[in-house]
C-alpha angles and dihedrals in degrees: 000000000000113000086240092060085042089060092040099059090036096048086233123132138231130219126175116221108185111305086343128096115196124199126205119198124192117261092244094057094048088043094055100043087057090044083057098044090049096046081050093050090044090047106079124230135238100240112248091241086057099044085052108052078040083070099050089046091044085044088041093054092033089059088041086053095046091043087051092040087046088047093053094035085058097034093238113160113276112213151181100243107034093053083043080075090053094052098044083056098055088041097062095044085057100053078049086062089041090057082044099063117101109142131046093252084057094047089052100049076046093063093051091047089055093053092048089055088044085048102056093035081057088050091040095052082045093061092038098050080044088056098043084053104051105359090228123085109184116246080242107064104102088055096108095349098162096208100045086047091058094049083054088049097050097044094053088057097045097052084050083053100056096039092063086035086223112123113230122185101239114196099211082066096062 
């Protein structure tokens, strides 16, 4: 962006003094940048370890949810002990995240990421329960499925969360 657009959109204004070129901005945009750098610094921020070991958990739920959706869709057997590996390796990507916590904005996100994962290992026990009774889930079964709509939901919330690295209490993770 050139400094005379700057000035334009900022109804600032722009001199020359020599090889110098000074903007001036109006007190009300300056105000309010500095009203917006000061409300950054004051938001705290999720660590970078944590927002890390977040993503392989998220990632870790997010490729347990596809593999159960792509079992029933198929109508391959969904079982006890095939979606137990799942499970183990999320798991083990969310005791990663819990390692990772060291501020209160990490221990919160934390919080939401627990019930997600408490969220999908609930949907995942109801598929297999409804197996081991008639052998046969319809392909269908994820079409307004409230509870795999929730985990979507959450997801999405907590990868925006961790884009802009601000935690944000998200109700579909509770």
């Amino acid at each position: 962006m050139d400094i005379e657009s700057l000035a334009r959109i900022t109804h600032g204004s722009v001199r020359y003094q020599g090889n110098q070129v000074i903007l001036t901005l109006p007190q009300a945009a300056t105000a309010n940048a500095n009203a917006q750098t000061a409300a950054a610094v004051k938001t705290p921020q999720l660590s970078g370890s944590f927002l890390g070991a977040e993503i392989e958990a998220l990632t870790a739920i997010r490729e347990w949810r596809v593999s159960l959706v792509n079992a029933v869709q198929n109508n391959y057997p969904v079982t006890a002990d095939w979606t137990g590996r799942l499970r183990r390796s999320t798991e083990n990507k969310m005791q990663l995240a819990v390692a990772a916590t060291s501020t209160d904005s990490d221990q919160k996100a934390l919080d939401l990421l627990k019930n997600e994962f408490a969220n999908m290992q609930q949907m995942n026990d109801q598929f297999v329960a409804t197996h081991e009774k008639v052998n046969y889930i319809s392909p269908d079964s994820f079409e307004n499925n409230a509870a795999d709509q929730k985990i979507m939901s959450c997801q999405r919330a907590l990868v925006a969360m961790a884009s802009t690295k601000q935690f944000e209490d998200v109700p579909s993770c509770h």
